[in-house]
mmCIF file as gemmi writes it, N, C-alpha and C atoms, coordinates in Angstrom:
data_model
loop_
_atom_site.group_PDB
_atom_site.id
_atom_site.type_symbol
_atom_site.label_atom_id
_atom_site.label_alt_id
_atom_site.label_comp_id
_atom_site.label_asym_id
_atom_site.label_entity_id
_atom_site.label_seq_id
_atom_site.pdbx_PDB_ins_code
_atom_site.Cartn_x
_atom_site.Cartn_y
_atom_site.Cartn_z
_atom_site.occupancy
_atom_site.B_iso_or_equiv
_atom_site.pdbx_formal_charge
_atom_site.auth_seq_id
_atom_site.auth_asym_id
_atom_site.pdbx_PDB_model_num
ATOM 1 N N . UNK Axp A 1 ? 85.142 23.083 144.917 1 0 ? 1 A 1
ATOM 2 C CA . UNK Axp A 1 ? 86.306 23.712 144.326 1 0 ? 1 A 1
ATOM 3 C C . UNK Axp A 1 ? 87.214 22.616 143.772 1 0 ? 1 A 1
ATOM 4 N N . UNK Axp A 2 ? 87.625 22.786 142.754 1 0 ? 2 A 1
ATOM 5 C CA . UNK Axp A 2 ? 88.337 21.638 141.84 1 0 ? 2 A 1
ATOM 6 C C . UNK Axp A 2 ? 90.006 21.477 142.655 1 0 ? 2 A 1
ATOM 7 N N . UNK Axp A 3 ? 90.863 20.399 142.583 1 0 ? 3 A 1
ATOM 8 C CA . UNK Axp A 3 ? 92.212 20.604 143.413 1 0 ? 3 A 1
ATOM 9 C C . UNK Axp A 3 ? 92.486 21.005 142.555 1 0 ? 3 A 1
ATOM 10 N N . UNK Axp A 4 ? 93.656 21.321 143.264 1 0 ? 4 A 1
ATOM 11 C CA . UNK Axp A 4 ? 95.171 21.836 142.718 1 0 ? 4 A 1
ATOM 12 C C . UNK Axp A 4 ? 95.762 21.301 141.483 1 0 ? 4 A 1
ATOM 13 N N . UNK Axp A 5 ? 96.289 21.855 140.917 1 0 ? 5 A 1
ATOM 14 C CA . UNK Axp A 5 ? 96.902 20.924 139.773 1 0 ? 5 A 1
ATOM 15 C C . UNK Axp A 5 ? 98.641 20.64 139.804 1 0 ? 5 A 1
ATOM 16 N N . UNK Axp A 6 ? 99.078 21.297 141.064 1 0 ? 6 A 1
ATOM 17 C CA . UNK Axp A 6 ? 100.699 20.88 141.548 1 0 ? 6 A 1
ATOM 18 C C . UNK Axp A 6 ? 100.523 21.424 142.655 1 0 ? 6 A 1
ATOM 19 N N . UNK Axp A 7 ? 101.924 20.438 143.449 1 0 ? 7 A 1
ATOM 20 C CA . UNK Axp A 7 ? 101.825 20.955 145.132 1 0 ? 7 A 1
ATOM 21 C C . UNK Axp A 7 ? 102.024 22.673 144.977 1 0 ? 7 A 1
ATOM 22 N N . UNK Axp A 8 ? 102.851 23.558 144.485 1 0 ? 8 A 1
ATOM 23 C CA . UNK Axp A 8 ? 102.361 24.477 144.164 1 0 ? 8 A 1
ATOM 24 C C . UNK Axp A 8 ? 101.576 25.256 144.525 1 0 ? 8 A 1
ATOM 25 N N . UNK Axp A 9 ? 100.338 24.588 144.103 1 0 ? 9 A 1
ATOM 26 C CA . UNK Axp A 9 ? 99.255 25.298 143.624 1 0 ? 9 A 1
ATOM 27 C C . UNK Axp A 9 ? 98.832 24.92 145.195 1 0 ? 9 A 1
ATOM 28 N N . UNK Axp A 10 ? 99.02 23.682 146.001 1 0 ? 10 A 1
ATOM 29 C CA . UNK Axp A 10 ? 98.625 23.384 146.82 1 0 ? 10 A 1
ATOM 30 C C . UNK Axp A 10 ? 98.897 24.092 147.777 1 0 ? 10 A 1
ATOM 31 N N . UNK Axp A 11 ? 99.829 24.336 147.916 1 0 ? 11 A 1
ATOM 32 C CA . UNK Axp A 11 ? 100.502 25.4 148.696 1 0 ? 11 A 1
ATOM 33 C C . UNK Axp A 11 ? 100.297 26.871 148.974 1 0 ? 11 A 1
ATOM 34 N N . UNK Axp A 12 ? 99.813 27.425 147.95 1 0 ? 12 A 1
ATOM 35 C CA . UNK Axp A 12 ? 99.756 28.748 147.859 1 0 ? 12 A 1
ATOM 36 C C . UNK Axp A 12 ? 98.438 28.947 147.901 1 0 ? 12 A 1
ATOM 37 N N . UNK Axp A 13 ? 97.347 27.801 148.187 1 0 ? 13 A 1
ATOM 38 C CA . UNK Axp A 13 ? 95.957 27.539 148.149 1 0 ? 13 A 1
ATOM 39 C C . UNK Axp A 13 ? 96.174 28.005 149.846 1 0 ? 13 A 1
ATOM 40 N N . UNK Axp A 14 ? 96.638 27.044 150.348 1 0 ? 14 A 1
ATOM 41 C CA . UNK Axp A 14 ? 96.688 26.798 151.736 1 0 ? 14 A 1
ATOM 42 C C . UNK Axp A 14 ? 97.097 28.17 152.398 1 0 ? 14 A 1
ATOM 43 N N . UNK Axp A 15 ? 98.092 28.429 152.075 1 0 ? 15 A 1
ATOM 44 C CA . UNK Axp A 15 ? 98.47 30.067 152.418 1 0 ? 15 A 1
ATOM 45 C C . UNK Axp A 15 ? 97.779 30.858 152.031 1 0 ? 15 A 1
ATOM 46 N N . UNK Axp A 16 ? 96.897 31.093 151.426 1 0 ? 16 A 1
ATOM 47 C CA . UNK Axp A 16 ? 95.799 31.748 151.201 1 0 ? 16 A 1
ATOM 48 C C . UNK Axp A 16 ? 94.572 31.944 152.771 1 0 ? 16 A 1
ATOM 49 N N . UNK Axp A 17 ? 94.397 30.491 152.598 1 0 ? 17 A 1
ATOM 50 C CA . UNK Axp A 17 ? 93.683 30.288 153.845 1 0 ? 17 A 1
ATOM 51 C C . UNK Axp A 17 ? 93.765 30.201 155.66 1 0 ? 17 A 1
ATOM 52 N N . UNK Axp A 18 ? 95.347 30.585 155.259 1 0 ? 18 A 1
ATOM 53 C CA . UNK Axp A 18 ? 95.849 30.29 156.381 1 0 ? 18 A 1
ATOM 54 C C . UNK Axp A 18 ? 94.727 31.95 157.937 1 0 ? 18 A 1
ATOM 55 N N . UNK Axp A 19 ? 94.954 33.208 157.126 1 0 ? 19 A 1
ATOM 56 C CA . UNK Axp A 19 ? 94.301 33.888 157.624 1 0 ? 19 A 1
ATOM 57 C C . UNK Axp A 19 ? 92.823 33.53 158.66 1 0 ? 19 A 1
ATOM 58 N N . UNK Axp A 20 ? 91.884 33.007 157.823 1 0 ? 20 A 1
ATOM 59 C CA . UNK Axp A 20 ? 91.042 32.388 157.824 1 0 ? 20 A 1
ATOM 60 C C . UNK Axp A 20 ? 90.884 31.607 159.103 1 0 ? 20 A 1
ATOM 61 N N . UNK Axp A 21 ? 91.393 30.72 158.897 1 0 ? 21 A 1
ATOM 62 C CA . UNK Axp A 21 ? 91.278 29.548 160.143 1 0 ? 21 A 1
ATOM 63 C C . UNK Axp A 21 ? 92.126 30.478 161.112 1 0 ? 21 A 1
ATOM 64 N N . UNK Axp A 22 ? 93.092 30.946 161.228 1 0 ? 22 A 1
ATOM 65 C CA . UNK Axp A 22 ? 93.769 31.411 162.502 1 0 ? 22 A 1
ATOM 66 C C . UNK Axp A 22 ? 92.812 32.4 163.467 1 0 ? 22 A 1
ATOM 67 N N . UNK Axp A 23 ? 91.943 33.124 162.342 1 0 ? 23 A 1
ATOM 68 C CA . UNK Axp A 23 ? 90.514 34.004 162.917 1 0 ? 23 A 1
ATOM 69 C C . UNK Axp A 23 ? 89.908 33.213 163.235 1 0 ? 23 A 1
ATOM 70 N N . UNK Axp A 24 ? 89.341 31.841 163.212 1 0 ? 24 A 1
ATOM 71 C CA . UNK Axp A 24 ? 88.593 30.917 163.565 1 0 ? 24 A 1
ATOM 72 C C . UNK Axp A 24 ? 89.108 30.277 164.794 1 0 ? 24 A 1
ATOM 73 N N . UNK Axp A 25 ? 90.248 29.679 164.821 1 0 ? 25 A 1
ATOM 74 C CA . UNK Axp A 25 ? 90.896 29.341 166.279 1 0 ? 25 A 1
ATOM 75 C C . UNK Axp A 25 ? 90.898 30.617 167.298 1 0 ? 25 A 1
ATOM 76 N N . UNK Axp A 26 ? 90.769 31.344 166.55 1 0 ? 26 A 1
ATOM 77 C CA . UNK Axp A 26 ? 90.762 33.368 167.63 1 0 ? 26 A 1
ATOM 78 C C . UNK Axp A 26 ? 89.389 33.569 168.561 1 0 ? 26 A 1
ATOM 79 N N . UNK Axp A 27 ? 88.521 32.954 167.356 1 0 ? 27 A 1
ATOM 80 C CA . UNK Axp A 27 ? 86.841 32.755 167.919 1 0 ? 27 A 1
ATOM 81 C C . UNK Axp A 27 ? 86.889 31.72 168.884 1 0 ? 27 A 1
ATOM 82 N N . UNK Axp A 28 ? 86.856 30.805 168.562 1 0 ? 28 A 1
ATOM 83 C CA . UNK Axp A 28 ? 86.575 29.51 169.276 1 0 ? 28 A 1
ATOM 84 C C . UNK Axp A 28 ? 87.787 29.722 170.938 1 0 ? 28 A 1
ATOM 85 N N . UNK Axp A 29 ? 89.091 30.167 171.119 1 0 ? 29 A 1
ATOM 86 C CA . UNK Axp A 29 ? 89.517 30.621 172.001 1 0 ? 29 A 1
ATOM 87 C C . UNK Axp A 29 ? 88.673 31.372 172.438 1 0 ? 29 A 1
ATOM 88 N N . UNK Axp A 30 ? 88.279 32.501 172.061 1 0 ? 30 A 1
ATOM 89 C CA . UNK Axp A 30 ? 87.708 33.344 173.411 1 0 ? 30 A 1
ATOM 90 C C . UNK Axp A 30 ? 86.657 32.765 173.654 1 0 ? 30 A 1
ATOM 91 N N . UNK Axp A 31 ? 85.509 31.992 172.786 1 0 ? 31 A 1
ATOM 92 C CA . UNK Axp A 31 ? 84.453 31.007 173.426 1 0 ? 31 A 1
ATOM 93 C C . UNK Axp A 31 ? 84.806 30.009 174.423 1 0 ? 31 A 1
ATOM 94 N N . UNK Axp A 32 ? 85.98 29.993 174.303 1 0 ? 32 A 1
ATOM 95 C CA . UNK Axp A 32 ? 86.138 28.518 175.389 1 0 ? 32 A 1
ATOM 96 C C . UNK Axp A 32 ? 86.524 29.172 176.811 1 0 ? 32 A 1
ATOM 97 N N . UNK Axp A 33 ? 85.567 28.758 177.979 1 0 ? 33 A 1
ATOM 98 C CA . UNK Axp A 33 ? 85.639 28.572 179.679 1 0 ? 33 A 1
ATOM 99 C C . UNK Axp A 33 ? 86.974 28.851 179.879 1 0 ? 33 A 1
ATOM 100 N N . UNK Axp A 34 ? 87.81 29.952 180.836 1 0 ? 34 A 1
ATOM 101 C CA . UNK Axp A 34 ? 88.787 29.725 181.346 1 0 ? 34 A 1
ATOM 102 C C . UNK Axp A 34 ? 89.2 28.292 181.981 1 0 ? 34 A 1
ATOM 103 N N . UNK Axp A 35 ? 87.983 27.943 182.214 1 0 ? 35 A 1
ATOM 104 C CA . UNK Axp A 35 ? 88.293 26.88 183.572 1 0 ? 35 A 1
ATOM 105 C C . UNK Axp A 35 ? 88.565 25.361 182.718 1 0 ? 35 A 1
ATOM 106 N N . UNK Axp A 36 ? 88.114 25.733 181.264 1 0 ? 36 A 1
ATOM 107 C CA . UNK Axp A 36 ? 88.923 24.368 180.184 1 0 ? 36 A 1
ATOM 108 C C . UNK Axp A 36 ? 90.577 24.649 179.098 1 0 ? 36 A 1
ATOM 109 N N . UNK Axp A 37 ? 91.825 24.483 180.503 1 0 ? 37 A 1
ATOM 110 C CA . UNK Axp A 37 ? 92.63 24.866 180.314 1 0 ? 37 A 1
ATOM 111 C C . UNK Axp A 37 ? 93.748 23.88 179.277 1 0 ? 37 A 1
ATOM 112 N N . UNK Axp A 38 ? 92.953 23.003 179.198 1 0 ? 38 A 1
ATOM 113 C CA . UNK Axp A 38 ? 93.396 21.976 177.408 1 0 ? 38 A 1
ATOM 114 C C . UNK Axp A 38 ? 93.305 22.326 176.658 1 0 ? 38 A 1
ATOM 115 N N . UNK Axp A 39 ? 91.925 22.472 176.374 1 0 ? 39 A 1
ATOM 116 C CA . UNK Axp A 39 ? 90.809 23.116 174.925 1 0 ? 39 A 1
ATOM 117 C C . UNK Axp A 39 ? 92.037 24.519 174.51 1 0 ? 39 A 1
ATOM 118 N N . UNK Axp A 40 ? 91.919 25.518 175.844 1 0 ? 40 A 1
ATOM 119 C CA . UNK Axp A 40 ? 92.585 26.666 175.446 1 0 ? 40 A 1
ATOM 120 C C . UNK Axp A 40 ? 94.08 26.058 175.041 1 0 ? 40 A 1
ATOM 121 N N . UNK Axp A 41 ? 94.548 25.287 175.488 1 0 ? 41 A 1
ATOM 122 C CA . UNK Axp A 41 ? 96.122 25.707 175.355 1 0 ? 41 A 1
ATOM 123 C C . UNK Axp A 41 ? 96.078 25.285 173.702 1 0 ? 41 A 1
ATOM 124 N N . UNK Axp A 42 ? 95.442 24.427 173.367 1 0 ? 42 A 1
ATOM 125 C CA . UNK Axp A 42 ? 95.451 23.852 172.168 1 0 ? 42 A 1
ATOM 126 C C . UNK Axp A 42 ? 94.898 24.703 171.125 1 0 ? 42 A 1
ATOM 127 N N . UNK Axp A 43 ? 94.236 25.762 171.166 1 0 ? 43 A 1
ATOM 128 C CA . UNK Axp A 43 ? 93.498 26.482 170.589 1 0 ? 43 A 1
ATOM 129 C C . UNK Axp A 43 ? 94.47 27.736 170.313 1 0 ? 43 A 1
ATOM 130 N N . UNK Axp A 44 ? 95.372 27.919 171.366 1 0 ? 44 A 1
ATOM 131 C CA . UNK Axp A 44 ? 96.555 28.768 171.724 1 0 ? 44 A 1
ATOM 132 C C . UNK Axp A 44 ? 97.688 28.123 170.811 1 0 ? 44 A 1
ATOM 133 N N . UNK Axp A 45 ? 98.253 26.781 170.737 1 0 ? 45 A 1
ATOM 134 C CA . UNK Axp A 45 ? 99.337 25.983 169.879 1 0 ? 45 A 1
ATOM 135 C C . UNK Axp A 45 ? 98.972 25.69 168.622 1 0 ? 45 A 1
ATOM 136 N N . UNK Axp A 46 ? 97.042 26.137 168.218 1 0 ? 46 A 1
ATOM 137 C CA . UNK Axp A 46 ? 97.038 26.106 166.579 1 0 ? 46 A 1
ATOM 138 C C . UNK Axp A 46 ? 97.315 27.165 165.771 1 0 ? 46 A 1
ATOM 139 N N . UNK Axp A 47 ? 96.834 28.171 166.831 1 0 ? 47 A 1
ATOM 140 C CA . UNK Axp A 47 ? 96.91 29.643 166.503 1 0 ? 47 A 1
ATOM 141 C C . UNK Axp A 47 ? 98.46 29.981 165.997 1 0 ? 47 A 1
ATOM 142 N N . UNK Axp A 48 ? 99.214 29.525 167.142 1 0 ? 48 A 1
ATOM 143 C CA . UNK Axp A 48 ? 100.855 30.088 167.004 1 0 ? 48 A 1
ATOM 144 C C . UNK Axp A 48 ? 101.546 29.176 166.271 1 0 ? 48 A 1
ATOM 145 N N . UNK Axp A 49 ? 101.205 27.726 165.638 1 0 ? 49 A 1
ATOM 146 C CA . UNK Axp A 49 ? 101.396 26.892 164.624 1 0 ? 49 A 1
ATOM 147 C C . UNK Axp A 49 ? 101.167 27.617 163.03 1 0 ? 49 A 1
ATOM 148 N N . UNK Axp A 50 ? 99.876 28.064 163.027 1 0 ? 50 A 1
ATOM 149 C CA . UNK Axp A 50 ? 99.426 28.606 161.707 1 0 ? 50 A 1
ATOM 150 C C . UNK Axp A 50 ? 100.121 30.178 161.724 1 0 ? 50 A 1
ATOM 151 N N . UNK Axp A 51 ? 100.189 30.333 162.472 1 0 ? 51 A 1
ATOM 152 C CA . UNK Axp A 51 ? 101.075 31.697 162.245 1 0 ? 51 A 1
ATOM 153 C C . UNK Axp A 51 ? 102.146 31.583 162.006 1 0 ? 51 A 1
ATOM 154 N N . UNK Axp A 52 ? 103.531 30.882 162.471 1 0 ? 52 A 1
ATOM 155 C CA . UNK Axp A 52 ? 103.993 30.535 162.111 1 0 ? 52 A 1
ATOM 156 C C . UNK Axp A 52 ? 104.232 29.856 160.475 1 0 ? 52 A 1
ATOM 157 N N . UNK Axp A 53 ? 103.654 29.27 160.169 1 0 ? 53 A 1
ATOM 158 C CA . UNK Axp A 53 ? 103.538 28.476 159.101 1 0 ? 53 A 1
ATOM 159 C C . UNK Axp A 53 ? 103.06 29.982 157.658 1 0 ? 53 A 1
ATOM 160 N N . UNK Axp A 54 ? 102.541 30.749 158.147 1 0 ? 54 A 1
ATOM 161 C CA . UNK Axp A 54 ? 102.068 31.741 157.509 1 0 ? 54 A 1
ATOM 162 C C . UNK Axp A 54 ? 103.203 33.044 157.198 1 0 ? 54 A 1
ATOM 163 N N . UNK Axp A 55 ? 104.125 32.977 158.353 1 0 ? 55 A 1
ATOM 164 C CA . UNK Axp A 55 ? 105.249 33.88 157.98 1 0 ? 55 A 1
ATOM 165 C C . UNK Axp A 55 ? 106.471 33.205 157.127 1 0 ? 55 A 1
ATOM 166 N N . UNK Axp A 56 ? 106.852 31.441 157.407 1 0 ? 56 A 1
ATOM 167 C CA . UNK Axp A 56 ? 107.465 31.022 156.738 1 0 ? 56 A 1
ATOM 168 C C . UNK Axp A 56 ? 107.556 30.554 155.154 1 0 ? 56 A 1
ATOM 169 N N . UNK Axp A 57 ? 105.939 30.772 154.916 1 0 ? 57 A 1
ATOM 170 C CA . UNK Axp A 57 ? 105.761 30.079 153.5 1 0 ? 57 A 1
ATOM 171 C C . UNK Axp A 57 ? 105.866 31.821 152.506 1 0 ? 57 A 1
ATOM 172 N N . UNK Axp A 58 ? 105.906 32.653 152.465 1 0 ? 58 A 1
ATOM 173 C CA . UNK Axp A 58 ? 105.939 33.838 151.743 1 0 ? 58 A 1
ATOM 174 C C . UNK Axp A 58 ? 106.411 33.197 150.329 1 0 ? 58 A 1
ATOM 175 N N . UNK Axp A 59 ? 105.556 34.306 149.248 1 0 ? 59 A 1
ATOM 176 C CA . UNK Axp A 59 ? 106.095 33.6 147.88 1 0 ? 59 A 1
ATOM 177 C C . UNK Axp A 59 ? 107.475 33.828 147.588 1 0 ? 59 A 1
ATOM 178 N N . UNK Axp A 60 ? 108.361 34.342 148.464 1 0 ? 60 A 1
ATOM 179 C CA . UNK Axp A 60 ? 109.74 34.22 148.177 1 0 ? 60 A 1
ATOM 180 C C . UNK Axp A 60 ? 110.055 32.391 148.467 1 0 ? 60 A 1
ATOM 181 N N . UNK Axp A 61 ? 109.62 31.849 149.828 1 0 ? 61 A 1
ATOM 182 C CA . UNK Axp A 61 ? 109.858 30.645 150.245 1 0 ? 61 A 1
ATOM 183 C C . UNK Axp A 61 ? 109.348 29.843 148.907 1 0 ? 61 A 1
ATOM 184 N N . UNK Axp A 62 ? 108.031 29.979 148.357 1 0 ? 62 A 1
ATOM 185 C CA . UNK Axp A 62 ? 107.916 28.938 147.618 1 0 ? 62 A 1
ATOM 186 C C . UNK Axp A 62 ? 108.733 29.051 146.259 1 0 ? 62 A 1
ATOM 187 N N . UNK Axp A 63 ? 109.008 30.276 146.008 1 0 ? 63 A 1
ATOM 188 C CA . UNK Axp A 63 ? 109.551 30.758 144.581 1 0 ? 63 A 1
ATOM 189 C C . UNK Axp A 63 ? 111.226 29.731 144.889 1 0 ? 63 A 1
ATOM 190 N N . UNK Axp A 64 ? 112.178 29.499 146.104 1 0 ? 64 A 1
ATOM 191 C CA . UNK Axp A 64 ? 112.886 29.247 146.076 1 0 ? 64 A 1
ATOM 192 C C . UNK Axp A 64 ? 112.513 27.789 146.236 1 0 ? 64 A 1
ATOM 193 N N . UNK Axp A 65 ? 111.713 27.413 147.129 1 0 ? 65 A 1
ATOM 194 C CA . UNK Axp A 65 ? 111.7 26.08 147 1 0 ? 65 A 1
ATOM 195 C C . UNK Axp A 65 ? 111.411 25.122 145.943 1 0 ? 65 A 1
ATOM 196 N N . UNK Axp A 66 ? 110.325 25.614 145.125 1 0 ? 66 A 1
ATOM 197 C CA . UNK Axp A 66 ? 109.79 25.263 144.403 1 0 ? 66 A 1
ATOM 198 C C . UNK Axp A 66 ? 109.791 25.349 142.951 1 0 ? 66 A 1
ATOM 199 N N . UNK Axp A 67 ? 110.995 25.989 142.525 1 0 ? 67 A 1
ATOM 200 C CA . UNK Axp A 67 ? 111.27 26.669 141.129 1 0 ? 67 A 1
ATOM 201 C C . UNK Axp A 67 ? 111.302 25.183 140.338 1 0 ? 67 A 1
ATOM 202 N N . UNK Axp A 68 ? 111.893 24.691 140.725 1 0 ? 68 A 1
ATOM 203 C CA . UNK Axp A 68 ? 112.207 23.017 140.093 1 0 ? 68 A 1
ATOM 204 C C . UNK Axp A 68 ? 111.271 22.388 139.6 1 0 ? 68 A 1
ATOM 205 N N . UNK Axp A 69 ? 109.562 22.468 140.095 1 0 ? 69 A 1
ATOM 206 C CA . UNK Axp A 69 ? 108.656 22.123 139.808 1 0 ? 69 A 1
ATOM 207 C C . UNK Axp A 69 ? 107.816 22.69 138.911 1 0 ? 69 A 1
């Protein structure tokens, strides 16, 4: 896939994908042993990282941040 041609574009790439991987950290959590309570917590702090990151970027956020560019 060719990049981006402005952060932009980079951005709204990424938020795109954000879905994606957060279903993937969803998998790999319930695969992981209760009894490996690192693996999980971390698997738990990417999940609620990318979610996060997924409610804050909305194309209102980039439309304001980013109008300049």
């Amino acid at each position: 896939m060719p990049r981006p041609r402005n952060e932009r574009q980079a951005l709204e790439q990424e938020l795109a994908e954000l879905p994606e991987q957060i279903a993937a950290y969803q998998r790999e959590l319930a695969a992981t042993p209760v009894e490996n309570r690192a693996r999980r917590e971390m698997r738990e702090w990417q999940i609620r990282r990318d979610s996060e990151r997924g409610d804050c970027r909305g194309a209102g956020a980039l439309d304001g941040r980013y109008a300049r560019l």
